[in-house]
C-alpha positions in Angstrom: 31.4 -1.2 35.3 33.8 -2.7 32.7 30.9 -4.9 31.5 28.7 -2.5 31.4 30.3 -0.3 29.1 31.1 -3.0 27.3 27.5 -3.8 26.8 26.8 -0.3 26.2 29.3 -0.3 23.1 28.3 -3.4 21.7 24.6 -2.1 21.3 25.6 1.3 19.9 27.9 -0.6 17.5 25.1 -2.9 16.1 22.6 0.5 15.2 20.9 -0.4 12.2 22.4 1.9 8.8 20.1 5.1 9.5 20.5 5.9 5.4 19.2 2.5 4.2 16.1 3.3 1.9 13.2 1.0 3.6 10.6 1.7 0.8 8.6 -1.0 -0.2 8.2 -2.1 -3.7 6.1 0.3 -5.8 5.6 -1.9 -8.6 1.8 -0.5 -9.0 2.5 3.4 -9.5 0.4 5.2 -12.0 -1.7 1.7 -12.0 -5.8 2.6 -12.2 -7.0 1.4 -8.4 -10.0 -0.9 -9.0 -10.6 -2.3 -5.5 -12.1 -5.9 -5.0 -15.2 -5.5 -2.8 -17.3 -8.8 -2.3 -21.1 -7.6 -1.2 -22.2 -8.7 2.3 -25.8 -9.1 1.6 -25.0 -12.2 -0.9 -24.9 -14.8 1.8 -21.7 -16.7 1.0 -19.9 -18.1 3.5 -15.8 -18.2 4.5 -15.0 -20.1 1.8 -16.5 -18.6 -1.0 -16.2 -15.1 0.1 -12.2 -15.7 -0.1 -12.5 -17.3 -3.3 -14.5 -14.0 -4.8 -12.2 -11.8 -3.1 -8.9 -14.1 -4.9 -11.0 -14.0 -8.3 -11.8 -10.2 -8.0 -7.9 -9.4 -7.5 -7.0 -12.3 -10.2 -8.9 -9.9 -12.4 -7.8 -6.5 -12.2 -4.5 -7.8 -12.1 -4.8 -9.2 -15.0 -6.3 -6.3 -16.9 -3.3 -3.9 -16.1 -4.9 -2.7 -12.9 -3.6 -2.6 -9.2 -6.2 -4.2 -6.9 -5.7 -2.3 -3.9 -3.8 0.8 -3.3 -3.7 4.8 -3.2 -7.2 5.5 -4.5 -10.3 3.7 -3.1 -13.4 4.9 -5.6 -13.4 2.5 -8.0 -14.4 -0.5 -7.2 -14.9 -4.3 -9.1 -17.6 -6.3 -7.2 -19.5 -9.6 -7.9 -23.2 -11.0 -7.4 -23.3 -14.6 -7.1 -26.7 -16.1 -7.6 -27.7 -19.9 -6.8 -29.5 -21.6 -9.6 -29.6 -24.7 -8.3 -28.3 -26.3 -5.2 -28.5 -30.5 -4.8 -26.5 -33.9 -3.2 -25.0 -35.5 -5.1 -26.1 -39.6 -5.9 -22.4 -40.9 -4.9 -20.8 -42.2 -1.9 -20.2 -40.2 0.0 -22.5 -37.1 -0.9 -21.1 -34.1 -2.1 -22.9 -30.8 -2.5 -23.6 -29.8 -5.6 -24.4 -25.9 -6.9 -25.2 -24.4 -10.5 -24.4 -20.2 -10.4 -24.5 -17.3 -12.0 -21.8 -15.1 -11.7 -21.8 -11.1 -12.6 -18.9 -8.8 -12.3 -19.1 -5.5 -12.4 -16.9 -2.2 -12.7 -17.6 1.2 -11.6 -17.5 4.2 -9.9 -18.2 3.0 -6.4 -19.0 6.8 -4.5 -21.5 7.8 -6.8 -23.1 4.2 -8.0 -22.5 4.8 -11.4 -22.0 1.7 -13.5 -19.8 1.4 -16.5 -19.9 -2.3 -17.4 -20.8 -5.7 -16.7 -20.2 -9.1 -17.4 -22.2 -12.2 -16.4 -21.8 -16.6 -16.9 -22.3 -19.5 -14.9 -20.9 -22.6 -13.7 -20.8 -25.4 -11.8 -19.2 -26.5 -8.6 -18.5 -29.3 -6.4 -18.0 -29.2 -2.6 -18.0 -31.2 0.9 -20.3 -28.5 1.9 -22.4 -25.9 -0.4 -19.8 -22.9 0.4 -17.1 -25.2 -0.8 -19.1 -26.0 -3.9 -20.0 -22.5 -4.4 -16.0 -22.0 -4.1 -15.0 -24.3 -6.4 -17.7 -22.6 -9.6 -16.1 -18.8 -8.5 -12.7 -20.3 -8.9 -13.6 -21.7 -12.2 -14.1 -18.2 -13.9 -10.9 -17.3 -16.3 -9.4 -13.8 -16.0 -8.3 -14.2 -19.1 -12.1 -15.0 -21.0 -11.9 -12.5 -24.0 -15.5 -11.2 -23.5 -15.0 -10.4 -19.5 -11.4 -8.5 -20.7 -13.8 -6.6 -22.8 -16.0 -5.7 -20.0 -13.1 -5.0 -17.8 -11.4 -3.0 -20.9 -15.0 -1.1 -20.9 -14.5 -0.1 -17.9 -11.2 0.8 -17.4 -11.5 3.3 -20.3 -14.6 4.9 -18.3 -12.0 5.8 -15.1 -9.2 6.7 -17.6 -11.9 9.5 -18.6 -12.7 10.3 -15.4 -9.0 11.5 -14.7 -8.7 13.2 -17.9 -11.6 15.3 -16.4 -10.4 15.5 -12.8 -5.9 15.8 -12.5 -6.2 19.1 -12.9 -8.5 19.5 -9.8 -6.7 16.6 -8.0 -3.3 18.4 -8.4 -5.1 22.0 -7.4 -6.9 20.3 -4.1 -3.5 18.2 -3.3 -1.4 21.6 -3.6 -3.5 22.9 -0.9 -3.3 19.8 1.0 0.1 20.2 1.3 0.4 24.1 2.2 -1.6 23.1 5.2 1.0 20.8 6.1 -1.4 17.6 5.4 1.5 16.0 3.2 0.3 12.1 3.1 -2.9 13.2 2.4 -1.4 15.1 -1.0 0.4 12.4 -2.1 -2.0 10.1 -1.8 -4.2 12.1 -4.1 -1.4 12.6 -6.4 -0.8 8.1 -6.7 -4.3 8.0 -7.8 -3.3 9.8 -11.5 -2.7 6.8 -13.7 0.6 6.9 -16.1 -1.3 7.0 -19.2 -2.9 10.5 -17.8 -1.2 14.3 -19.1 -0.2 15.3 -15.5 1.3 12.3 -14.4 4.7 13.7 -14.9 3.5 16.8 -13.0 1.6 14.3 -10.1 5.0 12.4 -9.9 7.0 15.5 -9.4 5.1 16.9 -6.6 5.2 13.4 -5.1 8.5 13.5 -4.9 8.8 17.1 -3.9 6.2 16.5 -0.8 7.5 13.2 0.4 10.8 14.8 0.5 9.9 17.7 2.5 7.7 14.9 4.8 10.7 13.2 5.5 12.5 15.4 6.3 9.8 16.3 9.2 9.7 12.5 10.4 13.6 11.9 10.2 14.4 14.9 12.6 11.4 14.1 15.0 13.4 10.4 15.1 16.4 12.1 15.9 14.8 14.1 18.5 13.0 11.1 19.8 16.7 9.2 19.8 18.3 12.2 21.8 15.3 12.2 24.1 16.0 8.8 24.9 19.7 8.5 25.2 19.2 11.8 27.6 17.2 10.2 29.7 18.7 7.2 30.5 22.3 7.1 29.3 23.1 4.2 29.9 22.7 0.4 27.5 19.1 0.5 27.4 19.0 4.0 26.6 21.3 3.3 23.9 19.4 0.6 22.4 16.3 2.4 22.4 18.6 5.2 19.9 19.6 3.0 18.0 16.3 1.5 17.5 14.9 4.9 16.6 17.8 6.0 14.4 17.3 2.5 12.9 13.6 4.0 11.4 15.3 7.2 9.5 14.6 6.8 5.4 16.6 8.9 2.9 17.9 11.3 5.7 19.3 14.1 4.4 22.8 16.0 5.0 21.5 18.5 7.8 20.0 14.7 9.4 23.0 12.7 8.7 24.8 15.1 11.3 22.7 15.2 13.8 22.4 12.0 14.0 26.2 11.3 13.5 26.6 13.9 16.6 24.3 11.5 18.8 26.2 8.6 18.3 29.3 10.1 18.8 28.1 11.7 21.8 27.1 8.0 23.0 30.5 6.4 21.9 32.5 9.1 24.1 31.0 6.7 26.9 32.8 3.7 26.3 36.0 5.6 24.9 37.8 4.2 27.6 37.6 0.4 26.8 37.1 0.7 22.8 38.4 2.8 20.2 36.0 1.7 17.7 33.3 4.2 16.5 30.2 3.9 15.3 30.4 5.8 11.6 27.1 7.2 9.9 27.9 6.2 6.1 26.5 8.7 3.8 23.8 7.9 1.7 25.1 7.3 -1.9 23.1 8.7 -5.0 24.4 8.9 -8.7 21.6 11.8 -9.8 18.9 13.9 -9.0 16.8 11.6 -11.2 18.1 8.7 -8.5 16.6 10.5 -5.8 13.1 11.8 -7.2 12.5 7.9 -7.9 13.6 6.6 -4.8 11.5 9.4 -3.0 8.7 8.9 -4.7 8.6 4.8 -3.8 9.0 5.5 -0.3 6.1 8.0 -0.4 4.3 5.0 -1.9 4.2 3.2 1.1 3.1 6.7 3.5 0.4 7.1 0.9 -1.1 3.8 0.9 -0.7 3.8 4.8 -2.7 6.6 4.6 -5.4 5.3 2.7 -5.6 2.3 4.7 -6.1 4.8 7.7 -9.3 6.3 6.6 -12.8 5.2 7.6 -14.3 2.4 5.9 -16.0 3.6 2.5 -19.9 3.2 2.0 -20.1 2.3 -1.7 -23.2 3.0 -3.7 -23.2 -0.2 -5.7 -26.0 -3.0 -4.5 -29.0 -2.2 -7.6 -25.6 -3.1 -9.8 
């Protein structure tokens, strides 16, 4: 029995901090979304298919623009044409491949194109896809005439939210009245810095991710208690402290409940240890602290949320 509660304190001792702030980095907020899609119908292989998708990324990144994200309507895509495909005369043969490559950027929902860009170039390979490879990894980001046509573009979805925040923020609000919370804020990532509500967007961010936590940290709890309940014993406790282990940014009312859990499972081993497991509180310097650390963490539910939803159909193949 000694062992046991032994055990049983050594596993509620080593709970993860409940108030450590797990959100990933948010490096890309109020970055334009232009996501990389590489057309299935072009016939490229593995190899070639990865290097578009690289060179597609390579691209927006370089242009100011996350490639993947909150907000999955734009859309920079690539047609890769074979001019000429022949062995080489050497020992041994190598494939040899002259393309042309166009990028384009648009609006991939309703098909509408807002620029283009098109060269070619030559590549090398053990195999034709590896040749093909080696001419899409060739193209520069950096080429002033494709910044241009990415610039071009860019400008086009920058007008686009000019039109639209105001209805985004409207239909988010009544997201989130219905209770549909990740769905708001993932509405509200898509408003790019540069745009007049993005101070408003961030704000409600920060206002629904706070209230969605608060949700998801006391179902933990609950789930924790649940557990512990159940089977009060090592396992249960580890299971708790697993659990507790997932809160984010818990606020006061969550700090004590689960502070009261974990005293309630360190009254069990009382008798053979006077150490107790002690929930530090969360330290914050402002309220400006707070908004910007709830708004990363809602980062990470919103793009979760995005990645969640079916598989878009874009309108983009007479491009």
């Amino acid at each position: 029995m000694k062992t046991i509660f032994l055990s049983l304190a050594f596993a509620v001792l080593l709970c993860g901090n409940p108030t450590a702030i797990k959100a990933q980095s948010a490096n890309d907020i109020g970055m334009i979304c232009l996501n990389p899609v590489v057309p299935e119908n072009d016939g490229l292989e593995k190899e070639s298919t990865a290097m578009l998708m690289t060179k597609l990324q390579q691209i927006a990144t370089a242009n100011g623009m996350s490639g993947a994200g909150f907000d999955n309507r734009f859309i920079i895509t690539s047609h890769i044409q074979k001019l000429k495909s022949e062995q080489t005369q050497t020992m041994p043969q190598k494939n040899a491949v002259h393309v042309s490559i166009g990028i384009y950027v648009g609006d991939g929902l309703d098909g509408t194109l807002y620029s283009s860009f098109s060269t070619e170039a030559k590549g090398i390979g053990n195999t034709e896809d590896q040749a093909i490879a080696a001419a899409i990894k060739k193209l520069n980001p950096n080429l002033p005439e494709l910044q241009m046509t990415i610039a071009r573009g860019k400008g086009k979805i920058l007008e686009y939210y000019d039109r639209m925040s105001p209805n985004i923020i409207r239909t988010a609000k009544a997201s989130a009245a219905a209770g549909r919370y990740d769905e708001a804020m993932n509405m509200l990532f898509a408003i790019p810095m540069t745009n007049k509500d993005f101070q408003t967007a961030q704000s409600l961010i920060a206002q629904y991710g706070s209230t969605s936590l608060e949700k998801k940290n006391l179902d933990l709890v609950r789930q924790a208690r649940s557990a512990w309940s159940s089977d009060p014993t090592e396992g249960g406790a580890g299971q708790a402290c697993a659990i507790l282990d997932k809160l984010e940014m818990p606020s006061a009312k969550v700090q004590a409940e689960a502070k009261s859990l974990q005293a309630e499972m360190t009254a069990r081993i009382k008798a053979v240890s006077d150490r107790e497991f002690q929930l530090e509180k969360q330290k914050v310097q402002n309220e400006k602290d707070v908004q910007i650390a709830t708004v990363r963490a809602a980062a990470s539910v919103a793009k979760a949320y995005a990645q969640s939803l079916p598989k878009v159909v874009y309108r983009y193949y007479w491009w």
